[in-house]
VEXNUBA-500534 format. One record per residue (C-alpha): residue in one letter; x, y, z. Coordinates in steps of 0.001 Angstrom, whole numbers, plus 500000, padded with zeros to 6 digits. Layout:
AXYZ...
end
This chain:
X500000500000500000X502795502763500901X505650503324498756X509100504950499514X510840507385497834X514555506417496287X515903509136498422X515397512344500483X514227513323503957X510785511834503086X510486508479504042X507087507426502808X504384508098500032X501066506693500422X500036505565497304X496833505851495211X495359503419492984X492234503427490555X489173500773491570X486946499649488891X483577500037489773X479842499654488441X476772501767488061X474261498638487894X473557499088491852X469934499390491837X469037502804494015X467663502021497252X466414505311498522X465139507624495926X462930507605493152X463447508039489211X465728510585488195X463064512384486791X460471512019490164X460993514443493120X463357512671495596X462174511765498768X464059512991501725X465049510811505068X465567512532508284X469150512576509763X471141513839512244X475054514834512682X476938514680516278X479504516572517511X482721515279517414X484404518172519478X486375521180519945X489346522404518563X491764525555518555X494101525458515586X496934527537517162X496634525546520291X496708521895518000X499706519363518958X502174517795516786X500685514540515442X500250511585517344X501373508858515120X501571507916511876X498444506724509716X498669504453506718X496399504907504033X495595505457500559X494162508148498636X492658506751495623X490223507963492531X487239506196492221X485710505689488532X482075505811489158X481804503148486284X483661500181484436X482587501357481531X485499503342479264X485743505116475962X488142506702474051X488548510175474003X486781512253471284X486402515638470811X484065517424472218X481209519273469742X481276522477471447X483562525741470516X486878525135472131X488271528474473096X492026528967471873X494132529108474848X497850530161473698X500254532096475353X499738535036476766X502659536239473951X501106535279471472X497506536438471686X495934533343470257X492770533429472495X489576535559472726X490140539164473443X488366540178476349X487784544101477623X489935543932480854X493005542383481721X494054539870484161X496423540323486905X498319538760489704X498782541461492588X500126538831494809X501784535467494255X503517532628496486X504965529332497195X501934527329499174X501888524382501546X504292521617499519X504920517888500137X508409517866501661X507119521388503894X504407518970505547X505862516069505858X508777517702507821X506273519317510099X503738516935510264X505450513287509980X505673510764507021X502077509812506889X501293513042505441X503239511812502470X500427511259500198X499327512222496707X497568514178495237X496774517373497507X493296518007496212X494150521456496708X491932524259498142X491917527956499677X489490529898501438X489996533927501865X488781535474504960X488774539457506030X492605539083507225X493679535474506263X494135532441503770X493252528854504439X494277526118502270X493538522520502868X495122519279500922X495573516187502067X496522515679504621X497204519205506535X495884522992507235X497827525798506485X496860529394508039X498497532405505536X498574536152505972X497788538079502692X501066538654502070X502221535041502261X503870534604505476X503200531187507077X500889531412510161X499885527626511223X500410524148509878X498547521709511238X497176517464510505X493704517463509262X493361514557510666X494110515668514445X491967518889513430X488824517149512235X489604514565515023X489408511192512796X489115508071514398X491881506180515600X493090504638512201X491072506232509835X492664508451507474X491010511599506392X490794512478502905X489214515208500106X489457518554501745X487133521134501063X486590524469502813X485014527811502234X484280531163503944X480636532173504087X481106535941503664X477030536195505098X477697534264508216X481230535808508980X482758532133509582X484565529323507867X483153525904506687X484832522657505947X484706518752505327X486617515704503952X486234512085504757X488007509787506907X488404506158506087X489558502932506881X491205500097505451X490675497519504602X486974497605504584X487569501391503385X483981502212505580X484233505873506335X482680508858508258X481777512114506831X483580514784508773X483080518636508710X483800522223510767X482283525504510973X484565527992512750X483464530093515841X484733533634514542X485782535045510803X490112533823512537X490756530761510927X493378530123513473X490756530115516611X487943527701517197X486010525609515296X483281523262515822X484075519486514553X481030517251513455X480825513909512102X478261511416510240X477313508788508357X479809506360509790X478940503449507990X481665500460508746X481677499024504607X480843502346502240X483110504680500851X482066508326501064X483923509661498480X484995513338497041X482259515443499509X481853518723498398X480253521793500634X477927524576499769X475690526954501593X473256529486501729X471501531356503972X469869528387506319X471877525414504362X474883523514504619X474749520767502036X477338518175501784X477510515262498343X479219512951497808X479876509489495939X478778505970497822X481242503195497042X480478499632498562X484155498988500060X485756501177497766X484768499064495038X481075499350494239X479698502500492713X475694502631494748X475424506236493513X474845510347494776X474105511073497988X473305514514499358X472927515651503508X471581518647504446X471577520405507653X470391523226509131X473224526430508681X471679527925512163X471944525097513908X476003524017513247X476401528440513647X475540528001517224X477631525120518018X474940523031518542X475950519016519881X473319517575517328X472376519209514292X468722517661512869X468644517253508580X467606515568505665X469521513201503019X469088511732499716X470782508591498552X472471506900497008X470973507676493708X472733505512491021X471217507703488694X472953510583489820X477153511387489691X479642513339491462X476837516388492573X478412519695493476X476333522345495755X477509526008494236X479621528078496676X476946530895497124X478513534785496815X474489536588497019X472133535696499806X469368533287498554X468020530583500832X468355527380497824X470909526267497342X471758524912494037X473887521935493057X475001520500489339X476439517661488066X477263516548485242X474615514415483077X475992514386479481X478035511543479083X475725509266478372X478434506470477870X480084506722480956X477730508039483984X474403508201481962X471973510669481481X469027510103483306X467088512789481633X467164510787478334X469705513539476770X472931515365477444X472663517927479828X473654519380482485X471850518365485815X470488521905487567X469224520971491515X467710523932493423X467347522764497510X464807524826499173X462277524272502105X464033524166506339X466534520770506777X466043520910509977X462345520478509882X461757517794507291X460787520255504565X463415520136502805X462646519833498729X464038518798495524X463517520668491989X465826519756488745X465650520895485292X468213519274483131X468804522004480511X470437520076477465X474409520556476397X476920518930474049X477955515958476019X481588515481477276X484066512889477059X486669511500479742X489728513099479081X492456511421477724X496152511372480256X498433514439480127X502088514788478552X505003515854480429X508317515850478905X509494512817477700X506789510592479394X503822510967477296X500359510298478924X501812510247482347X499540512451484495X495775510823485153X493383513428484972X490584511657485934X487371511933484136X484917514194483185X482506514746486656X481983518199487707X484600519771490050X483357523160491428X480383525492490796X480420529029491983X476722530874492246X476349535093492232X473122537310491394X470679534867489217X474603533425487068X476176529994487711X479450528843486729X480297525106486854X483586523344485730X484951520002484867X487525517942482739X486736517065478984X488251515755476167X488798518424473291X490715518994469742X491694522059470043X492360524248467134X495386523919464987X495753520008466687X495631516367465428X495503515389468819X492215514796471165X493520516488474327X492271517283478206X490409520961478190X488075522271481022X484280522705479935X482717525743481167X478907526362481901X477168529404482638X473675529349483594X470951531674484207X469601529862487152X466298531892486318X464331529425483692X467828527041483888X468904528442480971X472588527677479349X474066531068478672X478021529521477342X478972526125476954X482543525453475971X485650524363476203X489111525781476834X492270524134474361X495408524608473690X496834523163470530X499953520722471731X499176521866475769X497242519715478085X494773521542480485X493000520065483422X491497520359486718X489553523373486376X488096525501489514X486055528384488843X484712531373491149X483815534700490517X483877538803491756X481737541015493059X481119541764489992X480427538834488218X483787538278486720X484994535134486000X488376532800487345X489884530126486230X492735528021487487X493635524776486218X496917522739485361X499047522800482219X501459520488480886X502755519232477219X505851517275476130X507973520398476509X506382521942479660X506369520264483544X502966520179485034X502809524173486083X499771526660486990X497597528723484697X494620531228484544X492095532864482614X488935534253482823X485921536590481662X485036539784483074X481113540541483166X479810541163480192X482000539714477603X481028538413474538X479953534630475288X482771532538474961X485544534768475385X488132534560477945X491614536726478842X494623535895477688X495971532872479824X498955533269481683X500938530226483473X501619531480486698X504030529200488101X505424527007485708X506046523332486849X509873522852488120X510615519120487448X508899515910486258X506357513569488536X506770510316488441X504451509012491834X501735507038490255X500829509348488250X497767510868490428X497455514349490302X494451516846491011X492222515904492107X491085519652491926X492096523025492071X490569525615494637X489932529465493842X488077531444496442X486690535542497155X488457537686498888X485595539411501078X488017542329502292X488697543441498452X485515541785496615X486934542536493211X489826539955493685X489808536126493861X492403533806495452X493422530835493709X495425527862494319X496672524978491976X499553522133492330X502315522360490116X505487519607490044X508171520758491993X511750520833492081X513429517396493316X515712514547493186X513078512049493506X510323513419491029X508328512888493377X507544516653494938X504220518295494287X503582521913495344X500818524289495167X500832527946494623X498534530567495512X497744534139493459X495505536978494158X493844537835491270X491839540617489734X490768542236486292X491298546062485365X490596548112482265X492596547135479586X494996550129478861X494114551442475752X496926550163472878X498942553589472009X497395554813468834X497695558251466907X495089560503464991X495561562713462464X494176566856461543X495014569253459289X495182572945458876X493391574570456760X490980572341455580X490349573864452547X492497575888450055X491971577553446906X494288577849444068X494382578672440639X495702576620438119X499510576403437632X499735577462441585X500643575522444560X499456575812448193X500006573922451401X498690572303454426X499928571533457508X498757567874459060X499590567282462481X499916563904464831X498304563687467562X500055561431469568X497810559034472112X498400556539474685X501888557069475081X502323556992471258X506367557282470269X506456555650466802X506589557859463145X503949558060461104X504128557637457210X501970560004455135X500498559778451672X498048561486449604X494974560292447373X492616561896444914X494617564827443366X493491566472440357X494836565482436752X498526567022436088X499222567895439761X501823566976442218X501855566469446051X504861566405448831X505252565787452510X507939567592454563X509289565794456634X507813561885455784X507767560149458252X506382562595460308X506259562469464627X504109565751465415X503341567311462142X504516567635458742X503528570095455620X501743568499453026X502358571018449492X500084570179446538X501594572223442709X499150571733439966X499495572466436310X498387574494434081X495854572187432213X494801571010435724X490708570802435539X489094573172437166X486961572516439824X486926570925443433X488539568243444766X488273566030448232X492433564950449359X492644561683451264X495376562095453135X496473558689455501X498737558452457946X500394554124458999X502377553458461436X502726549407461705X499280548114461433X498129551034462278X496566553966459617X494220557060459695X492820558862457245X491015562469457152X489899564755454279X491083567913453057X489182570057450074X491189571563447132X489292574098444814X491067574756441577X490115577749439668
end
């Protein structure tokens, strides 16, 4: 089960592996995929107490393994996707959509790494992936992997490491798992889950945390539940809203078994007052359901909406009888038994399990899963949700992993965009998405090819682009070496608001770091924002007069000045169109920088009679034109 490295101050890697599974588990405990689920009543029990600055060093190693679970046997190969696949080129070379604003990183740094917890944790936190995620808070980061906290200030100095597995209190030999955490900007406090398990039965407990204040580093309230001694609870993901806190998750029969969805619910008051029991509701497991994803909620509503992904109809199905996208809206009191269940399944082009990504010289060598839903991010009426695909992106011969993007009007579930990002001889994966105050898009996700290690990368859409295009994408932090550890990676990227400067987003993403093993993953973590693009420096053109009067055999002049604009330093090249017959024109000086004069001879046969100059000023790809009027008498 645990592997060593050749060499290095780590001394163990727990491994991951990939269980076949099945989606012919009949579904015990809800009805058709197209019938209103029926909700059971459940509870969730305090587990403790616990003051992250005040948590010990860890009390022994745990063995374990991290692994993916397929939720079915059933494979196909890659194909492209039939949706517009966005170019995604360097940010050098312009090849994607132009957008209005630009992208930036105000701040940048080194996150929580491999070796970093290990050495302050012990070698059972030597597992892969990280499943990396961040939360922002008014003063501090938080960013879970597995298996350890890490507290950051703004500015990236290193406030607390600590085991998740001592923090959620797991117990003894279980192994948590799947991090996920959030700050609820309405609520002023911090939620967040995973899953501990054991082996060899690999039965498991849902475990999850809502802090007492908006300090990460203070208390928090630990709960726990759904033990169940022989099913897997696998990838939970968190969402709330104003009265929910809504947990899914995949059901496994001992790791092996796909049994379907499963969705708890409890009530957001209760767990906010640090209640011992907190009363809710729970659906599943639905075998006609996959991988659902409650929406991290930025506007006050009291549904909260989920999505998954029901448009591979190969793979997971599609239960509404067509690709689409699966659209849940939770509404009614969890902790009352009114909880309800509304889905439209707007249709989409379906998607396609990604094929493996490149690195150099090891072709196919990073698993990036399949093609399940990762995160969805909800804000004023507009939903974003994100996921791997398979993709041929422009310029290619090859099918290649690209995210898929959604945006929905949750109003009428309507699909706004539906697309995917590519990059022709680049792999892309493990999207997360989130969004501003106002209601610009983020995107993180990984990037590798035969010539680049597995590094960071972003993109995004400010409000009210044209549908479909995205900012130039930028690789943040490019990968540092190759990884060679089983080749699990991901299993997600994390991207979060910042609720002190609402126009920013934090994101986090693992890249391959530096070492002698290739065995060193690392995650980095950017502020991020959009501002006006700068306007490109330009130049006009005007002349003085505008109109002269000559007789024939005379010559006048003009004298055409450039404007220079936007920091404007190049020389402009002048020419002249539409002189009368037997007549000659001249610029002085030509090129010109501020002005130049423009002389125009006729002849003496010259027609009479008046005549409208073109005069056009280039510079690059650049020209402007205006008019001038010549009478000839």
């Amino acid at each position: 089960m645990n592997n060593r490295f050749g060499s290095g101050a780590i001394a163990l890697l727990t491994a991951s592996i990939v269980l076949a599974s099945s989606l012919s588990v009949a579904n015990a405990s809800a009805t058709s995929a197209r019938g209103g689920p029926h909700f059971r009543r459940v509870a969730a029990s305090t587990a403790g107490a616990v003051y992250v600055k005040k948590l010990p060093a860890p009390h022994g190693a745990r063995a374990g393994l991290h692994p993916f679970r397929p939720v079915s046997a059933l494979s196909h190969a890659p194909r492209p996707a039939s949706v517009p696949v966005v170019a995604a080129g360097d940010i050098a070379s312009g090849t994607s959509v132009a957008t209005a604003s630009t992208e930036q990183v105000l701040t940048g740094f080194t996150g929580v790494t491999l070796s970093q917890q290990v050495a302050a944790l012990g070698n059972d936190q030597a597992v892969t992936p990280p499943d990396p995620q961040i939360a922002a808070g008014p003063e501090s980061l938080l960013e879970m992997v597995n298996s350890s906290g890490t507290v950051w200030t703004k500015s990236g100095s290193l406030v607390k490491i600590f085991d998740l597995n001592a923090f959620f209190q797991v117990p003894s030999g279980y192994t948590f798992s799947d991090p996920r955490v959030l700050y609820d900007g309405l609520s002023g406090r911090w939620f967040a889950s995973g899953v501990a398990f054991v082996a060899p039965s690999y039965g498991s407990v849902l475990v999850f945390a809502v802090s007492a204040t908006s300090d990460p580093s203070g208390a928090w309230k630990i709960y726990s539940a759904d033990n169940n001694a022989n099913v897997t609870h696998d990838q939970p993901k968190i969402g709330v809203s104003t009265d929910k806190f809504a947990i899914s998750f995949n059901e496994f029969l001992n790791a092996a078994l796909f049994q379907g969805a499963s969705t708890w619910v409890f009530g957001k008051a209760a767990m906010l007052q640090g209640l011992s029991n907190i009363p809710g509701e729970a659906i599943g497991p639905d075998s006609s359901r996959v991988s659902i994803v409650p929406a991290i909620e930025l506007s006050a509503t009291a549904t909260e909406y989920m999505t998954y992904n029901n448009s591979d109809c190969g793979y997971s199905g599609c239960n509404a009888g067509y690709p689409s996208v699966g659209l849940v809206s939770l509404t009614g009191d969890a902790s009352n038994g009114t909880l309800a269940w509304s889905e439209a399944d707007p249709g989409i082009a379906g998607t396609s399990q990604p094929p493996a990504a490149d690195q150099p010289g090891l072709p196919g060598s990073i698993q990036t899963n399949d093609d399940r839903l990762l995160t969805t991010v909800f804000e004023n009426g507009l939903l974003w949700t994100v996921g791997n695909d398979a993709c041929l992106p422009p310029g290619d011969t090859a099918v290649r992993p690209c995210p898929r993007l959604i945006q929905l009007s949750t109003a009428g579930a309507v699909v706004n965009q539906n697309f995917d990002l590519g990059a022709s001889g680049r792999d892309l994966y493990y999207p997360a998405v989130h969004m501003d105050s106002a209601g610009d898009m983020y995107l993180v996700y990984n990037i590798s090819s035969t010539s680049d290690d597995v590094g960071v990368r972003i993109t995004g859409q400010p409000a009210g682009s044209a549908a479909q295009a995205v900012a130039t994408p930028q690789t943040i932090q490019p990968g540092q070496g190759l990884y060679t550890c089983f080749m699990r990676w991901g299993d997600y990227s994390g991207a979060a608001l910042d609720p002190a400067t609402p126009n920013n987003v934090w994101v986090v993403g693992e890249y391959a770091g530096a070492s002698s093993t290739n065995c060193e993953w690392a995650t980095f973590v950017a502020q991020l924002t959009f501002v006006a693009a700068a306007p490109a420096p330009a130049f006009s053109l005007s002349a003085s007069p505008t109109s002269r009067s000559i007789p024939r055999g005379g010559s006048t002049s003009y004298t055409i000045t450039v404007s220079q604009l936007n920091g404007f330093t190049g020389t402009v090249s002048l020419g002249v169109s539409g002189l009368p017959n037997r007549s000659s024109a001249s610029f002085s000086p030509n090129p010109a920088t501020t002005s130049s004069g423009l002389t125009v001879t006729t002849g003496r046969r010259t027609a009479t009679g008046s005549y409208s100059l073109t005069i056009t000023g280039t510079s690059g790809g650049t020209a402007h034109s205006i008019t001038v009027t010549l009478q000839v008498t």
